[in-house]
C-alpha positions in Angstrom: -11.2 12.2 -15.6 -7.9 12.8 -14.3 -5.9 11.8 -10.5 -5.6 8.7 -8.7 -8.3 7.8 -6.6 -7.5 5.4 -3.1 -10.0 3.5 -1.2 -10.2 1.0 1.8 -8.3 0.5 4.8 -8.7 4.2 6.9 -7.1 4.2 10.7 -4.2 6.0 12.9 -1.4 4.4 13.5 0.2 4.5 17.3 3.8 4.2 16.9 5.4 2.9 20.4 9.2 2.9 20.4 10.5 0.1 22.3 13.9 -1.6 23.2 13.0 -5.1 22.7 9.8 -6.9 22.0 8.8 -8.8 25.3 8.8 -12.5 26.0 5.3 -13.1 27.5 4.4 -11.9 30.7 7.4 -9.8 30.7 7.0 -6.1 31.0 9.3 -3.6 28.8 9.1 0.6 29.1 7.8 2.6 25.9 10.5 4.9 25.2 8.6 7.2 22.5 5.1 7.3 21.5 3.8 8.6 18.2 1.0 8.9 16.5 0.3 8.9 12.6 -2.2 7.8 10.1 -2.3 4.3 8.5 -4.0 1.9 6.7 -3.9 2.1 3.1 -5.7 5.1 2.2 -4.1 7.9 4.1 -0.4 6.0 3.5 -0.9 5.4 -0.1 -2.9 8.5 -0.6 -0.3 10.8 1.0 2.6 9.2 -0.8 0.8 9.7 -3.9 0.5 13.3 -3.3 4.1 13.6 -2.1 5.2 12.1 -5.3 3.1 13.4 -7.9 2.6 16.9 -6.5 0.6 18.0 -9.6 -1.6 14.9 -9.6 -5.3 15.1 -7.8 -5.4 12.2 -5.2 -9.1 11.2 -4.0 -10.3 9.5 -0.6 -12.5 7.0 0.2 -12.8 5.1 3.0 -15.0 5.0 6.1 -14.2 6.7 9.7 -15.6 7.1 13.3 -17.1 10.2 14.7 -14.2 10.8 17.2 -11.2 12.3 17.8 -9.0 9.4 15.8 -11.4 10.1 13.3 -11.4 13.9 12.8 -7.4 13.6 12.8 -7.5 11.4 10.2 -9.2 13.8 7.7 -7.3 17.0 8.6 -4.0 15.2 8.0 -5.6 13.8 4.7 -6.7 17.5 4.2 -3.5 19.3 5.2 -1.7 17.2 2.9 -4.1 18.8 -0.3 -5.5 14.6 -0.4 -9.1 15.1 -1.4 -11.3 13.8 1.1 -15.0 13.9 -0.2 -15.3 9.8 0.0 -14.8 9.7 3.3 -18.1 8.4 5.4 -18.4 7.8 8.7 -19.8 4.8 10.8 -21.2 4.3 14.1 -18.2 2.3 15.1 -14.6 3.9 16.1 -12.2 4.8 13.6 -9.7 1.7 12.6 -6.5 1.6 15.0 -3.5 -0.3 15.0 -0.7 0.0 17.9 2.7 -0.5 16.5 5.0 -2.0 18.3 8.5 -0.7 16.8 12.0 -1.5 18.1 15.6 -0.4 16.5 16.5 -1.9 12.8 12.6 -1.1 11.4 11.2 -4.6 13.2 7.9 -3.6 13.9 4.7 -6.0 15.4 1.0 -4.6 14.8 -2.1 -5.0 17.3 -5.1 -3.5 15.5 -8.6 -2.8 15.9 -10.8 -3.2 12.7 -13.3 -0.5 13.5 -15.0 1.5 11.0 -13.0 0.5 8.1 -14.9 -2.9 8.3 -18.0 -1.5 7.2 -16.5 0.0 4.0 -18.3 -1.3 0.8 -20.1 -0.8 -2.4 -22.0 1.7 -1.6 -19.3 4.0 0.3 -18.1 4.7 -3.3 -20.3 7.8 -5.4 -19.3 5.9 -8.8 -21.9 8.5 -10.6 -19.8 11.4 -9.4 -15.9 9.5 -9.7 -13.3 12.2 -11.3 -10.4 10.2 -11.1 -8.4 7.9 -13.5 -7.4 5.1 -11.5 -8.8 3.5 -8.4 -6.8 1.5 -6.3 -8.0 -0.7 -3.6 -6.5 -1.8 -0.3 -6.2 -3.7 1.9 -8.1 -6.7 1.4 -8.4 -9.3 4.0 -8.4 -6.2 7.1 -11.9 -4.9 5.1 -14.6 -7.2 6.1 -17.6 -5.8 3.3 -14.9 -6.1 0.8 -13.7 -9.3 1.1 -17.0 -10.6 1.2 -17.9 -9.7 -2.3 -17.9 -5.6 -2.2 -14.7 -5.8 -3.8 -15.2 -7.9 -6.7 -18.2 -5.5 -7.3 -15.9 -2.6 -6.9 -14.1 -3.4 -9.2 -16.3 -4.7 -11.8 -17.9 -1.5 -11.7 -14.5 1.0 -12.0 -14.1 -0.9 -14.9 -17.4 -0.8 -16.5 -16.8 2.6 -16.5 -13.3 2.5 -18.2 -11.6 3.6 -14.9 -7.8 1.7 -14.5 -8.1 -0.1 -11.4 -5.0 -1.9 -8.9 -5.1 -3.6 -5.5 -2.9 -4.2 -2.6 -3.4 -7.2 0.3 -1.9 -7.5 3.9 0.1 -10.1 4.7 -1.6 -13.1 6.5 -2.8 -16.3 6.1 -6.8 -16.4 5.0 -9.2 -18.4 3.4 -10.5 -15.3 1.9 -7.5 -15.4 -1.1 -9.6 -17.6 -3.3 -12.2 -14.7 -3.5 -9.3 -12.3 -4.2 -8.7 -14.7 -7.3 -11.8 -14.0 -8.4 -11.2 -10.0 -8.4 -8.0 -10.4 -10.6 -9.7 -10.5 -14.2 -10.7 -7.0 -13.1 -7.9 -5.6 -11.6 -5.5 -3.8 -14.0 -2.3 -3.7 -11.7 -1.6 -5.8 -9.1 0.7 -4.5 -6.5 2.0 -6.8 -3.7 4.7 -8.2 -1.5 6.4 -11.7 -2.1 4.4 -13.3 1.1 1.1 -12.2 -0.3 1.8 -14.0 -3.6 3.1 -17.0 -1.9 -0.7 -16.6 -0.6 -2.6 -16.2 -3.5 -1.0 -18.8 -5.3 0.0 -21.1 -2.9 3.6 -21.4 -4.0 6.7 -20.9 -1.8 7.7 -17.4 -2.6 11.1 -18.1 -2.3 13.6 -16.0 -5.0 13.9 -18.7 -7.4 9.8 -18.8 -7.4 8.9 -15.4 -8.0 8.9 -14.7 -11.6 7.2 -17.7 -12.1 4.4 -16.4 -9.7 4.3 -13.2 -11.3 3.6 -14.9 -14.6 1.1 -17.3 -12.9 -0.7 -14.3 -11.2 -0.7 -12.2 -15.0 -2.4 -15.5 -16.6 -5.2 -15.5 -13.9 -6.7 -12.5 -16.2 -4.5 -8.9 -14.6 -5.0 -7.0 -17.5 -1.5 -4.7 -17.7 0.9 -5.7 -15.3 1.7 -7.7 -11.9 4.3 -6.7 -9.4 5.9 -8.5 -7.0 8.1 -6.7 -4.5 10.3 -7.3 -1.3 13.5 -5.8 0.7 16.5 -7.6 -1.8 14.6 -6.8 -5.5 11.0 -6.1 -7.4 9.9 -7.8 -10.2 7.1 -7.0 -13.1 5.6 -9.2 -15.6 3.0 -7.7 -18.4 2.5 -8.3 -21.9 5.9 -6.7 -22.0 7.6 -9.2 -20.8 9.6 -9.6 -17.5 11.4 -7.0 -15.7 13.3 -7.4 -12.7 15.7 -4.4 -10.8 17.3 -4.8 -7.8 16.6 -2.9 -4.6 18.7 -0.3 -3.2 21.6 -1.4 -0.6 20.4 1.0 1.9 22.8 1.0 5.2 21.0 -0.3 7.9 22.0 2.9 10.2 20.0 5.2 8.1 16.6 3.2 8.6 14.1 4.9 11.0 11.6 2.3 10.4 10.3 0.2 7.8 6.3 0.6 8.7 5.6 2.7 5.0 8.4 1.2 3.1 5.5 -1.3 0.9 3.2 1.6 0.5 5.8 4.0 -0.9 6.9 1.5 -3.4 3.4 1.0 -4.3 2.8 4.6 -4.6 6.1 5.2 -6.5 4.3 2.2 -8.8 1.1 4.1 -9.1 2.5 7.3 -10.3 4.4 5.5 -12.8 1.5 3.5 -14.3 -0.5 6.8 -13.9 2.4 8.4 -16.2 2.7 5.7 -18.6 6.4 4.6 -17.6 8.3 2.2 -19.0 7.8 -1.2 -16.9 11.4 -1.0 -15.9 11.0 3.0 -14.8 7.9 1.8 -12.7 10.2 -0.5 -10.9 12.6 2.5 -10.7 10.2 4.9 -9.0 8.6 2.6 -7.0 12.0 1.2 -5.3 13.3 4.8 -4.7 10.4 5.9 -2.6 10.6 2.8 -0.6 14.0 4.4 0.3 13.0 7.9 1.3 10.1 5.6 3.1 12.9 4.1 5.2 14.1 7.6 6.6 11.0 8.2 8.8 9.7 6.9 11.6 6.2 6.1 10.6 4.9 5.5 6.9 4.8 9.1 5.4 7.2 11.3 6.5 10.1 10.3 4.6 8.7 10.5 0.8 9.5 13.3 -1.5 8.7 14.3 -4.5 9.4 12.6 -7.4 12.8 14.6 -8.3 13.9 14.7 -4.7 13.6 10.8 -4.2 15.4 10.6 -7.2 17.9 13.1 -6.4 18.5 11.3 -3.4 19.0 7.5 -4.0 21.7 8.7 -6.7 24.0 8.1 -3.4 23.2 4.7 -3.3 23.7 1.5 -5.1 21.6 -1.1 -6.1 22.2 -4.4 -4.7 23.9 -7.6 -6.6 20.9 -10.6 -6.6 21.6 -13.8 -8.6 18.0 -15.2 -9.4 
């Protein structure tokens, strides 16, 4: 077996450029509209590929027989992601409208659709070529977080396949069933709010080793990391590692919607690679960068040398833990 293999959240992303976010009942003009794929698979998945040209990427996830839908798949196509997991339901294809205004802030309205019905059975384990699976988002996939996951996983494992997960950020009484998935999950990849969530601590800087740690003991088999804007941190049987994000000026951002899934990408390709815990951390914080340079959640990644190449420009910021 060989590539990475994403499955989950499928949907397209419209991107609508405003000045200001509106008090309610107050009207404000859309100065841009955009469209793009989101969700986890297609960002992730595309990422991946950017990254780790060389490395097969597989899809799975679940779609509507429409026009959002059909978009989806050539963009996942065009971009050489292999796209023989992806199903299709009776329901529309998953949509979110972004709501983005200057300096990356960014409020999401989205429509669960046909990524709610992804489970199980969407996923061909007899016929699985790749390496790693990784598994996102829970708490938007409805099957999933009501046990499909755990099973998922339990199976990609049973079979010897590496497996990683990603959340969304949002309060839920679903996170104790996410505790549950952990002793199957290999890597756990997620943002500092998420493992305030999952742990119920207050993921404040002084905190967040100490989560890390907490997470790890809950039975993640190789590593957890825990990232956000200022720094990223990874604790595995290693030990602790903690780097710094880069000090990116503010007038260079286009938007910050892919900026998580890059770094977990950037993460991903590293594991895949067998990187040093420290040069995961490294590759996973530079492809947030190039994520910050476009608009919506792909188009600013690169390839691995060229994101590399890039943030040589830039340092990485002082943090006192």
């Amino acid at each position: 077996m060989s590539g990475i293999a994403v499955a989950g959240s499928v949907l397209v992303d419209k991107i609508n450029r405003i000045k200001v976010f509106p008090r309610e009942g107050d009207l404000v003009s859309i100065n841009d509209i955009q469209t793009a794929v989101g969700g986890c698979v297609p960002n992730v998945g595309v990422d991946l590929k950017k990254i780790g040209v060389d490395i097969p990427v597989y899809a799975y996830g679940k779609i509507g027989k429409d026009d959002e839908g059909k978009y989806l798949k050539e963009v996942l196509e065009k971009e050489n992601v292999i796209t023989d997991g992806i199903s299709y339901s009776d329901d529309k294809t998953s949509k979110t409208e972004v709501m983005s205004v200057p300096g990356g802030q960014r409020t999401f309205f989205t429509y669960p659709g046909a990524s709610k019905d992804f489970g199980f059975d969407d996923i061909d384990f007899d016929n699985f070529s790749a390496e790693m699976l990784h598994l996102g988002y829970f708490l938007l996939l409805k099957k999933v977080d009501e046990g499909d996951g755990l099973k998922i996983l339990r199976e990609a494992k049973r079979r010897g396949i590496k497996t990683s997960i990603d959340l969304v950020s949002q309060p839920s009484e679903s996170y104790d069933k996410i505790l549950e998935c952990l002793k199957f999950t290999d890597n756990l990849i997620i943002n500092e709010v998420e493992a305030g969530f999952l742990t119920g601590m207050t993921p404040e800087n002084k905190n967040l080793v100490e989560i890390a740690k907490r997470l790890f003991s809950l039975g993640v088999g190789e590593r957890v990391i825990i990232h956000l804007p200022e720094w990223g941190v990874c604790v595995s049987k290693r030990g602790v590692t903690v780097l710094p994000s880069y000090d990116f000026p503010k007038e260079k951002i286009a938007g910050t919607t892919g900026a998580g899934d890059a770094f977990c990408a950037g993460a991903l390709i590293g594991i895949y690679k067998g990187y040093s815990d420290k040069k995961i951390l490294e590759l996973a914080s530079a492809a947030a960068v190039t994520a910050l340079t476009g608009a919506d959640a792909t188009s600013g990644v690169k390839t691995e040398e060229e994101i590399n190449e890039y943030c040589k420009s830039f340092n990485r910021r002082n943090i006192c833990l």
